[in-house]
LOTIVEX-298864 format. One record per residue: x, y, z of N, C-alpha, C in turn; residue in three letters. Coordinates in steps of 0.1 Angstrom, whole numbers, plus 5000, padded with zeros to 4 digits. Atoms other than C-alpha are relative to their C-alpha. Layout:
BEGIN
XYZXYZXYZALA/...
//
This chain:
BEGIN
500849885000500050005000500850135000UNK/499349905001502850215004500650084991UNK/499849925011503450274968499050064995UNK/501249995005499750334963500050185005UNK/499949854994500250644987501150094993UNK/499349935004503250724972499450134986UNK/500549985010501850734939498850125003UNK/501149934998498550944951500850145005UNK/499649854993500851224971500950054988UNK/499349905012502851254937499250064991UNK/500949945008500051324916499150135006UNK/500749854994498451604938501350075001UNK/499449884998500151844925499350094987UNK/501049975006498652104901500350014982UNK/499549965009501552124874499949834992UNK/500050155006500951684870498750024999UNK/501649985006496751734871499750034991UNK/500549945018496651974841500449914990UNK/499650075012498951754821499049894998UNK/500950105007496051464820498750054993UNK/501249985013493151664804500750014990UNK/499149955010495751834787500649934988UNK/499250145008497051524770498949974995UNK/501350105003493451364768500050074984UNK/500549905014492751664742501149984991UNK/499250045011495751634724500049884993UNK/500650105005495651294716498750014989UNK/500849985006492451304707499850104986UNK/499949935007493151584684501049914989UNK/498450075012496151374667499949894997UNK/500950095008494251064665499049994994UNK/500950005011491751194648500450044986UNK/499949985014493651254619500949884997UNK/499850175004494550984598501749994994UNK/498550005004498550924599500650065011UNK/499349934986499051144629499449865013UNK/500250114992499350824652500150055010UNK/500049944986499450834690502050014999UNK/498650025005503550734682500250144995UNK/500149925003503851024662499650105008UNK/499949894991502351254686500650015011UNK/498950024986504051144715501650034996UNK/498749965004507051204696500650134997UNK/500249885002506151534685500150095015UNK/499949904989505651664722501649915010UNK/499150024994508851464732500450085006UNK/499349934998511051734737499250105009UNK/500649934993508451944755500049905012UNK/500250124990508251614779501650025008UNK/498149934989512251684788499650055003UNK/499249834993512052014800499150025014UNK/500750064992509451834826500549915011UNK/499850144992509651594857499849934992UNK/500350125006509851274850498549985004UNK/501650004997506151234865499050044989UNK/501049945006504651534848500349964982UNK/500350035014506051454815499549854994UNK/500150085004505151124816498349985001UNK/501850025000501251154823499750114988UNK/499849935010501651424797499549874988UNK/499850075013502751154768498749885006UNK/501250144995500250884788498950044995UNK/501449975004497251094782499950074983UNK/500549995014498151164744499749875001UNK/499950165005498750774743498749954999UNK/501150074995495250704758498450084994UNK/501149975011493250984737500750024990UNK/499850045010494650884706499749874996UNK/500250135004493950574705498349975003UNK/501249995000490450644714499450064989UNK/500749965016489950894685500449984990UNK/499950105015491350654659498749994993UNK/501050055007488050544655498950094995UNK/500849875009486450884647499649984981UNK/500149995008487450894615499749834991UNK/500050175002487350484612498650004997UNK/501850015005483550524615499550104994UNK/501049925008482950814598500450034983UNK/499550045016485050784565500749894995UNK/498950155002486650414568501650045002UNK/498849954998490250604576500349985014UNK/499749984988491450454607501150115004UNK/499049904996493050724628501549965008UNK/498750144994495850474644499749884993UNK/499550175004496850134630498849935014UNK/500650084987494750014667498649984997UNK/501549965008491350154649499949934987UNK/500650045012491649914619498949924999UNK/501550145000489149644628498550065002UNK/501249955000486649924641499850044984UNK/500549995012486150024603499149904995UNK/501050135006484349624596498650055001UNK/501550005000481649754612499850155003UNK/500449924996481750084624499750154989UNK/500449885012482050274588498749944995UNK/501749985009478550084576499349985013UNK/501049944991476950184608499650144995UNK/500149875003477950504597499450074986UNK/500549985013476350464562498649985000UNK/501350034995473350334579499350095006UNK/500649874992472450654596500249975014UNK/499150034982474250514630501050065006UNK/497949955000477450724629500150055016UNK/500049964985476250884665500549885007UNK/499650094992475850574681500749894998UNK/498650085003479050394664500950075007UNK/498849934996481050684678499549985018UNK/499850024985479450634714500449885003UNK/499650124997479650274715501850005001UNK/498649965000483350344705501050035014UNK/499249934987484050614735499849915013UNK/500150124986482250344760500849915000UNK/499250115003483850054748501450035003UNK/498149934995487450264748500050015018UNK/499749984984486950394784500049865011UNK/500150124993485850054799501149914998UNK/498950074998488749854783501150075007UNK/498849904997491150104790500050035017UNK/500250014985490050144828500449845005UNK/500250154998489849794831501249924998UNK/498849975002493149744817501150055007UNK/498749954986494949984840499549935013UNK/500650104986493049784870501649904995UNK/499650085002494449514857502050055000UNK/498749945001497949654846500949995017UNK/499749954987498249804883500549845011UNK/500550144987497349464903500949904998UNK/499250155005499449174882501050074991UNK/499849975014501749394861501949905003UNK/499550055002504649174877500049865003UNK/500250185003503148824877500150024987UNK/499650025015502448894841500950034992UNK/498750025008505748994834500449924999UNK/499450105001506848684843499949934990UNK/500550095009504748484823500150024984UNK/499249955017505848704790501150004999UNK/498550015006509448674796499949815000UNK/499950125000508848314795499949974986UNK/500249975011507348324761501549984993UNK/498550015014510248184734499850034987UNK/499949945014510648244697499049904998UNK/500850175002508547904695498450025003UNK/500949964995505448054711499450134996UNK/500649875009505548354695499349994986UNK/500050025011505848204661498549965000UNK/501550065000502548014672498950094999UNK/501049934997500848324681499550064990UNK/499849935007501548494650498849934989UNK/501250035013499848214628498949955005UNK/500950024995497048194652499350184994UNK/500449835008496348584639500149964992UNK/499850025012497348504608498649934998UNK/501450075001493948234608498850095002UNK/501249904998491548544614500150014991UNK/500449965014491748604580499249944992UNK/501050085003489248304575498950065001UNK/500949964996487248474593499150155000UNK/500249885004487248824583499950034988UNK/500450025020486748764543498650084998UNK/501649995006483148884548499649904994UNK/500950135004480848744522501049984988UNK/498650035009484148734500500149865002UNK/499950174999485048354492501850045009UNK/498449974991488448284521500949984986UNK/498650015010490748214489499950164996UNK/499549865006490248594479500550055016UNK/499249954991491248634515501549995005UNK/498750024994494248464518500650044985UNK/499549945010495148594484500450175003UNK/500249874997494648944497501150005011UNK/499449984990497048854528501249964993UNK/498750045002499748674507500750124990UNK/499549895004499949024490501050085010UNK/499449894985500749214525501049905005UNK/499250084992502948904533501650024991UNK/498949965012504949004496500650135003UNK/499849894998504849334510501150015015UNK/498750004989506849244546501249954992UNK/499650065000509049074528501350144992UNK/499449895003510549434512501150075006UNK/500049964983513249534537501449915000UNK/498150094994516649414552499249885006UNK/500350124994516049074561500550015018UNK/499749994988515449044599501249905010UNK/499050114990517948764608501750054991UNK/498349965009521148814580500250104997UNK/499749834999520549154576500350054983UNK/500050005014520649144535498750054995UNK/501349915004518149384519499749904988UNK/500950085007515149214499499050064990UNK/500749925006513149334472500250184998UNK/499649834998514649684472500550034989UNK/499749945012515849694438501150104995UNK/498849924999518849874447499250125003UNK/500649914990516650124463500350045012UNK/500149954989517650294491498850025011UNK/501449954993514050414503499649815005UNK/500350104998513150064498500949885006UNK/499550074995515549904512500249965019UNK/500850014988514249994547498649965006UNK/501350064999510849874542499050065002UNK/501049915001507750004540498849995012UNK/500349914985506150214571498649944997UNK/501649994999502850074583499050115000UNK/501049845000501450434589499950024985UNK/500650015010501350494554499449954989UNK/500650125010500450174539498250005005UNK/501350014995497550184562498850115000UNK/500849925002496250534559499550024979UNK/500250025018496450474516498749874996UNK/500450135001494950094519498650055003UNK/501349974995491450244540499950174995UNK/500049825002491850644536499450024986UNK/500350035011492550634500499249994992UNK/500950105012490950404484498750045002UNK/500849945000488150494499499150134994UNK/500549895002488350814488499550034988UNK/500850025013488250704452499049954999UNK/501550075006485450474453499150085002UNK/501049855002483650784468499950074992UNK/499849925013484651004441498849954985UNK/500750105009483650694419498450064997UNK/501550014997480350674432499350164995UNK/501249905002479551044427499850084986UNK/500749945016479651084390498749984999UNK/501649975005476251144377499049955011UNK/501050024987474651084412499750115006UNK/500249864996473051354432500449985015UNK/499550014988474851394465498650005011UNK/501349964987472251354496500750015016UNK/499149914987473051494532499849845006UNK/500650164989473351134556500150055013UNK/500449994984471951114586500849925011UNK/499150004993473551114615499749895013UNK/501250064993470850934641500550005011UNK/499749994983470750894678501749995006UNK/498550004990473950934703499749865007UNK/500150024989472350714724500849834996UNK/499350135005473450334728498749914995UNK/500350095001470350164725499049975010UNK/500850084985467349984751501249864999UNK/499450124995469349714767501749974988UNK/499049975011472649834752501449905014UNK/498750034991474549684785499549814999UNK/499850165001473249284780500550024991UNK/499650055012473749314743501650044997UNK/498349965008477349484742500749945015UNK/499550044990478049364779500949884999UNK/499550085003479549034772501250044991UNK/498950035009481549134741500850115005UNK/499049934992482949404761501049995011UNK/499050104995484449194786500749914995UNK/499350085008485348944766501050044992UNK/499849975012486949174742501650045006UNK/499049974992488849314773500949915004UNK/499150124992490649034783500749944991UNK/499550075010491848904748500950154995UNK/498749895007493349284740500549995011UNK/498349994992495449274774500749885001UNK/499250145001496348914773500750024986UNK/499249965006497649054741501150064994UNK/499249924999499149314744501349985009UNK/498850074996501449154769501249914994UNK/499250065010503049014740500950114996UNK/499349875006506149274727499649984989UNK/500549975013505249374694498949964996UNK/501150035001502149224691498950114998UNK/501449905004499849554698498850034998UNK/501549994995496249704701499649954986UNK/500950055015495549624659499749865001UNK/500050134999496449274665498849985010UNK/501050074993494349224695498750084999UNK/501349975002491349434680499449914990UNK/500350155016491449214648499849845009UNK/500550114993491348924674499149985009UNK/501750004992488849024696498950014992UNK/501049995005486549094668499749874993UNK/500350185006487048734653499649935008UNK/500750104993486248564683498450055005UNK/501549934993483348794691499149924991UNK/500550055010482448714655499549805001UNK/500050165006483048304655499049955016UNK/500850004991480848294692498650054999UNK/500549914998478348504681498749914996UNK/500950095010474948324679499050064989UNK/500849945014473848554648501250074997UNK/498849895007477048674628499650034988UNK/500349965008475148774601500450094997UNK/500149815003475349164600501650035009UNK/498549915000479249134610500350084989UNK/499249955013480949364585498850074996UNK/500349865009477849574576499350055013UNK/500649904993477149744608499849945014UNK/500150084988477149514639500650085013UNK/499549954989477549764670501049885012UNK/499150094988479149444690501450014993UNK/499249965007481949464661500750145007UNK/499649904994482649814673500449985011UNK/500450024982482149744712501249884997UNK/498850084996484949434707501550094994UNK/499049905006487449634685500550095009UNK/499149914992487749914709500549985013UNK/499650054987487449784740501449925004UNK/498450125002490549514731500850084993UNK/498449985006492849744713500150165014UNK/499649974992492549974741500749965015UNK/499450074990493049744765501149935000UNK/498550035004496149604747501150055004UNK/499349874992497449934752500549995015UNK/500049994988497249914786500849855006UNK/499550145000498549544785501949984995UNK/498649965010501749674762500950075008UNK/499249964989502949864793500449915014UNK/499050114991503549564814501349944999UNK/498750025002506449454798501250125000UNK/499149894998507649814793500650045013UNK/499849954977507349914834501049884999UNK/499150144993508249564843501549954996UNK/498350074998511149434828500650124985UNK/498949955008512549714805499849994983UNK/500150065012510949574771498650084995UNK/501149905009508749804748498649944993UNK/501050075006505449624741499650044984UNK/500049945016504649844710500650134995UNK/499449895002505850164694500450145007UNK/500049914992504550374712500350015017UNK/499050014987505650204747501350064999UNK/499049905003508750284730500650105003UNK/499749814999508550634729499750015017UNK/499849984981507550594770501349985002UNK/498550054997510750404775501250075001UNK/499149865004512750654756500350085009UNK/500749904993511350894777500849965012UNK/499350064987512350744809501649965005UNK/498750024997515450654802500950134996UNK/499349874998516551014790499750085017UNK/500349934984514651124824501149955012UNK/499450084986517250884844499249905010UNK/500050144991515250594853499549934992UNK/500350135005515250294843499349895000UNK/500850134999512550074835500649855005UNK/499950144990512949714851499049955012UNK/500850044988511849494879500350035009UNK/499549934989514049734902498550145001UNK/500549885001511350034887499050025014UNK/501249994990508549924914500450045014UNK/499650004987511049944945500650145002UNK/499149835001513150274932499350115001UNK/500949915003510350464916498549965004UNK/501350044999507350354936498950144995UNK/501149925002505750714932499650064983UNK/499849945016506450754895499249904999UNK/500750125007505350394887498349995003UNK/501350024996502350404910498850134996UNK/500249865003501550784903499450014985UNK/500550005016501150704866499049914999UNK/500750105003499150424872498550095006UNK/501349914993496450694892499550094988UNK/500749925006496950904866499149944986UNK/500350065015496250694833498249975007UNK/501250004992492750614856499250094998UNK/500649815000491951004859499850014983UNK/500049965011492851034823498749904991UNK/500950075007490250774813498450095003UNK/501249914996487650964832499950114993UNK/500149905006488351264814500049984983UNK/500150065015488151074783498650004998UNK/501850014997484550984793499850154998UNK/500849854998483651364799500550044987UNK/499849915014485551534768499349894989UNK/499850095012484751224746498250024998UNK/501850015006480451274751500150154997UNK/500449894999480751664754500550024980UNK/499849885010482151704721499749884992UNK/500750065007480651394704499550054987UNK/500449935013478451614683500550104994UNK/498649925003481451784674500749904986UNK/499550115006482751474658499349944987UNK/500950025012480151354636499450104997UNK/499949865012480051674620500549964988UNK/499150025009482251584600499649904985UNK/500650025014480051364574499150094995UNK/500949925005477851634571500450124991UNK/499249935013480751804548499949984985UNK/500650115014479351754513501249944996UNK/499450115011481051474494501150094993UNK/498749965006483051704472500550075003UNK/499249984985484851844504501049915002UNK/499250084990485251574523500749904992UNK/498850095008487151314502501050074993UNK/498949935006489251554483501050035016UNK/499349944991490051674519500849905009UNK/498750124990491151324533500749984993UNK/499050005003493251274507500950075005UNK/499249914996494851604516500549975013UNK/500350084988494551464551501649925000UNK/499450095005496351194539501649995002UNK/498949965010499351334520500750045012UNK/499749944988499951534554500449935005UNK/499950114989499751244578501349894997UNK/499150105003501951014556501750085003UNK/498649954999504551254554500650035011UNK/499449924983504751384592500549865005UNK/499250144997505851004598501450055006UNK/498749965002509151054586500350104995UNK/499649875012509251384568500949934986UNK/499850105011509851144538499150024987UNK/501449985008508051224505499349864994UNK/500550165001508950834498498449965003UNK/501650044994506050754525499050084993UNK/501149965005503550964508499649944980UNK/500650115011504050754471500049875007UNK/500550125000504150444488498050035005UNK/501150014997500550544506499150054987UNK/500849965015499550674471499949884993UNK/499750165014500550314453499049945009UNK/501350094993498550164487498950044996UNK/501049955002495650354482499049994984UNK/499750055017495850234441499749865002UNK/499850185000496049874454498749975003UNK/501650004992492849914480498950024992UNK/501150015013491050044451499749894990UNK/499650125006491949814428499149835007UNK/500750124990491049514457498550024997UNK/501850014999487449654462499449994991UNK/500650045013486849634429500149884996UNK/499850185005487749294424499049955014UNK/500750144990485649174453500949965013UNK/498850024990489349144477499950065014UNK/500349944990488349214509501850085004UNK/498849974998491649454521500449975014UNK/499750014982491749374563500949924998UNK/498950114998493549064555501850034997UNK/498549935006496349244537500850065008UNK/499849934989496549484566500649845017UNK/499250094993496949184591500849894999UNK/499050055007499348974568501650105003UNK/498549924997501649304573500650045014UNK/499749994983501349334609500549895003UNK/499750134994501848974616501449954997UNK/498650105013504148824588501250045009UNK/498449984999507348994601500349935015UNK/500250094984506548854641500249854995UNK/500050155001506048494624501049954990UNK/498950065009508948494600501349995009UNK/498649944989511448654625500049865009UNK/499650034988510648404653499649864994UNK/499850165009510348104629501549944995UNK/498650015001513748154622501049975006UNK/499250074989515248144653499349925005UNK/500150154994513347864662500549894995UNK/499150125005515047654635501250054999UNK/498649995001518347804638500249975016UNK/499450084990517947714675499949885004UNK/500850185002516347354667501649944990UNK/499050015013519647324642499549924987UNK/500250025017517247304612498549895006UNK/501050074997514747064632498850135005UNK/501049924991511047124638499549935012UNK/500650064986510846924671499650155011UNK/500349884993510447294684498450035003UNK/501350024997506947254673499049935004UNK/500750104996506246974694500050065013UNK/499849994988506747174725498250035005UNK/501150024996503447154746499050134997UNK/501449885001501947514744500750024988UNK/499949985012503447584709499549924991UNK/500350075010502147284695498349995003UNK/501649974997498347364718499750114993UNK/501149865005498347764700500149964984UNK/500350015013499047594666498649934996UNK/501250035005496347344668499050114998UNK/501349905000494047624680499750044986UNK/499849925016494947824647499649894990UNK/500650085010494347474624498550015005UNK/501550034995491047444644499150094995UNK/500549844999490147814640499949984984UNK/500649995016490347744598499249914997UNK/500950135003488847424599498850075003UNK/501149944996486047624616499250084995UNK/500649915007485647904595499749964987UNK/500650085007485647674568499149954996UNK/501850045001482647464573499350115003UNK/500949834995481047824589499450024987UNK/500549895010481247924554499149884986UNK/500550095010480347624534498849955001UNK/501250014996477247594555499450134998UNK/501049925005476247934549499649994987UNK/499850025013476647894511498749914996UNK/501150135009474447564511498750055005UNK/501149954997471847764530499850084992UNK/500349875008471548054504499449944993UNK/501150065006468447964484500750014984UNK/499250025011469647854447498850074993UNK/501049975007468148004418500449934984UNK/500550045013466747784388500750074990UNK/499449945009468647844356498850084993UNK/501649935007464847914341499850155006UNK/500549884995464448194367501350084999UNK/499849925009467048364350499650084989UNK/500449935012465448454321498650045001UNK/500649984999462248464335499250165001UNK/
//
C-alpha cells in the first residue's frame, strides 16, 4: 500500500493534474487525423516532455497515448480512415453503421467500449503487472511463432461474404509486401531493387492510411459521377434499450483478449482488436450483420485494442521491454529522464510507477467527459458535402503520411497503397487481411527463424506443449471457418437456371 500512497501524494500536484486533460485533448486531436498516430504525437511533444519531471512528462505522453487511441475510430467510423493502425478492425463495422444513419451511436459505443477497456486494463495493469511479466518473459521464439499464425487464421474469418481464397490471396499480397526490407535475421536487403528508400521497408502508417483512407476516397469519388449527392443522417447518440446485456459480454470478453495481448512485445492493440473481433464474430449466435454494421463489432474492437494498450505497458514498466511503438517512445522517455524501467522500477520509483498508474485512471475519466461533450462535434464531420470531404482526406492523407518520417517516399508508397485498395474493392478482395498479413508476417517469419536456427534446422520445436496447443488452435480456428462458410453457402436459396430468364 505504500506505493499506492506514494503514487497518490505525487499526483496531487497541480503542474501533473493539468497534464492529464491536457494530454486527453491532444491525443484525441492527433488521433483523429488519419497518419497522425498516437507514436507520432507522442514523439512530437517529446522534447516538451524533457523540460518536465519525469512524473509530469510522463502523464503528459500517457494521456496523448490513451486519447489517441480512442479517437482513431472517429474517423474509422465516419470515412473508413482508421485514425491509428489500433482502429483498423473498428472500420468492419463501424463505417456501415455509419452509412446506415448510425454514425452517433458507432461513435458512442466506441467512446464506451474505449473507456471501459482501458479502465479495466489499468485495473488490471496495476494489480498483476509483475506476475504477468513473468509469464511474457517466459514466452520463446516458439510461442511466438504460434501466436503469430494463430492471427494469421482470422483472416478466415474476416473475408466477409468474399470466398476465404480471395482472403488469403489478399493476405499473401501484404505478406509479399513484409518481405521488402533488410531481412530480419542476415541483415541482407530484399526486394529493394537497389533502392535505398526501399530498402528499409515499407512504414505501416502509410500503407495503412492509403489501403482504408485512400481507396476509399476513390470509390467515393467513383460513386459520385452522375449521382445526386444527399445529406446522411446522423441518428441517435444514444446506445440503445438494453445496450449493456447486448454489448456487455462482448465487452468483457473483448477486454481480456486485448490485454492478454498486448502483453506480448510487438504484438499490439491492431492485432488484439482484429482478434477480439474474430472471436466475438465465430461465438456469436447471429454473425450475420458482422461487417455491415454490427454495434458488438465496434464494442469488441475498441474495447481490446484499448485494453492491449494498457497490456503493452506491462512488459515496458516491468522488465525494460517496449510492448509496441508507442511503449517505446515511453521507455525512451524514461530512460532520458534517468530511470530505468525494470523489475527494480517498482521498488526505486514506487511514486512514479504508481502515480502513473492513478493518473492513466483519471485520464480515462476525462476521456468519458470530453469524449460525450464534444461527440456532436465529431460526427460533423460527414455532414461535409462529398465534394469536400474526400478530396480533403486525401489531403488529410498526403499530410499524415509525410509527418511519419518527413519522407515524401511514404506519401507515394501510401499513394501506390491507396491504388492497390482500390483496385482490391473492385475485384471483390476484401483489404483487412492484407493489413493483418503486414502486421503479423514479420512477428511469424522473425521467430520462425530462430526457432529452427535454434532446433539446428529441426521442427521438434513445434512439438513443444503450448506451441504445439496455439498451433492446433489456429488449424482448428480454419477448419472452423471453413465449414461456417460452406454451410452458409448451402443455406443461400439456389436460383433455377429458368428463373433467369424469367
Amino acid at each position: 500500500m505504500s506505493g499506492w500512497s506514494d503514487g497518490f501524494v505525487a499526483i496531487a500536484s497541480w503542474d501533473v493534474l493539468i497534464m492529464i486533460p491536457l494530454g486527453v485533448l491532444l491525443g484525441i486531436a492527433i488521433g483523429a487525423v488519419p497518419g497522425l498516430s498516437a507514436t507520432v504525437g507522442m514523439a512530437l511533444f517529446l522534447p516538451f516532455a524533457f523540460s518536465l519531471d519525469p512524473l509530469t512528462g510522463l502523464v503528459l505522453l500517457l494521456g496523448i497515448y490513451n486519447g489517441a487511441c480512442y479517437s482513431g475510430a472517429i474517423p474509422a467510423v465516419l470515412i473508413r480512415t482508421p485514425g491509428t493502425p489500433s482502429s483498423a478492425a473498428t472500420t468492419l463495422d463501424g463505417y456501415p453503421m455509419g452509412q446506415t444513419g448510425r454514425a452517433g451511436q458507432a461513435l458512442t459505443i466506441s467512446l464506451v467500449a474505449s473507456v471501459i477497456g482501458g479502465l479495466v486494463g489499468t485495473i488490471l495493469l496495476a494489480l498483476f503487472a509483475p506476475v504477468l511479466a513473468d509469464y511474457a518473459l517466459n514466452f520463446g521464439s516458439g510461442e511466438y511463432f504460434a501466436i503469430a499464425v494463430l492471427a494469421l487464421t482470422i483472416i478466415a474469418s474476416i473475408s466477409g461474404e468474399a470466398p476465404i481464397s480471395k482472403g488469403f490471396v489478399s493476405a499473401l499480397l501484404g505478406l509479399l509486401i513484409v518481405f521488402i526490407g533488410f531481412d530480419p535475421i542476415a541483415g541482407f536487403p530484399r526486394f529493394s531493387f537497389g533502392s535505398t528508400q526501399l530498402s528499409g521497408g515499407i512504414e505501416i502508417i502509410p500503407l495503412l492510411v492509403g489501403i482504408f483512407g485512400v481507396a476509399e476516397a476513390l470509390n467515393q469519388l467513383e460513386r459520385m459521377r452522375g449521382t445526386k449527392t444527399r445529406k446522411q443522417s446522423i441518428g441517435s447518440f444514444g446506445l440503445g434499450k438494453g445496450w449493456l446485456k447486448r454489448l456487455g459480454p462482448t465487452v468483457g470478453g473483448s477486454t481480456g483478449i486485448g490485454f492478454v495481448t498486448g502483453l506480448l512485445p510487438g504484438v499490439g492493440g491492431d492485432v488484439g482488436g482484429f482478434m477480439a473481433y474474430n472471436e466475438t464474430k465465430r461465438f456469436a449466435k447471429d454473425s450475420s450483420q458482422f461487417g455491415k454494421g454490427d454495434p458488438r463489432g465496434v464494442a469488441a474492437a475498441e474495447s481490446a485494442n484499448n485494453a492491449s494498450n494498457m497490456g503493452s505497458l506491462v512488459p515496458t514498466f516491468a522488465l525494460g521491454i517496449p510492448g509496441n511503438t508507442q511503449a517505446a517512445v515511453l521507455l525512451g522517455a524514461l530512460i532520458i529522464a534517468g530511470v530505468q524501467p525494470g523489475p527494480g522500477l517498482f521498488e526505486s520509483n514506487p511514486e512514479l510507477i504508481y502515480g502513473s498508474f492513478v493518473a492513466m485512471t483519471l485520464a480515462y475519466v476525462c476521456l468519458l467527459v470530453i469524449g460525450l461533450a464534444g461527440i456532436k462535434l465529431w460526427v460533423r464531420v460527414i455532414q461535409i458535402p462529398p465534394g469536400y470531404l474526400w478530396p480533403l482526406v486525401i489531403v488529410f492523407s498526403v499530410v499524415g503520411s509525410y509527418a511519419v518520417r518527413t519522407n515524401v517516399f511514404d506519401v507515394i508508397v501510401m499513394l501506390a497503397a491507396g491504388l492497390l485498395g482500390y483496385l482490391l474493392t473492385k475485384g471483390g478482395y476484401p483489404v483487412a487481411p492484407l493489413l493483418i498479413a503486414v502486421i503479423v508476417g514479420p512477428l511469424a517469419e522473425e521467430n520462425f527463424r530462430r526457432s529452427m536456427i535454434n532446433s539446428d534446422g529441426s521442427l521438434s520445436w513445434m512439438l513443444q506443449p503450448l506451441t504445439a496447443a496455439i498451433l492446433a488452435l489456429a488449424l482448428a480456428s480454419i477448419v472452423y471457418s471453413l465449414v461456417r462458410q460452406r454451410r452458409a453457402a448451402n443455406s443461400r436459396p439456389k436460383v433455377a437456371a429458368g428463373d433467369l430468364h424469367a
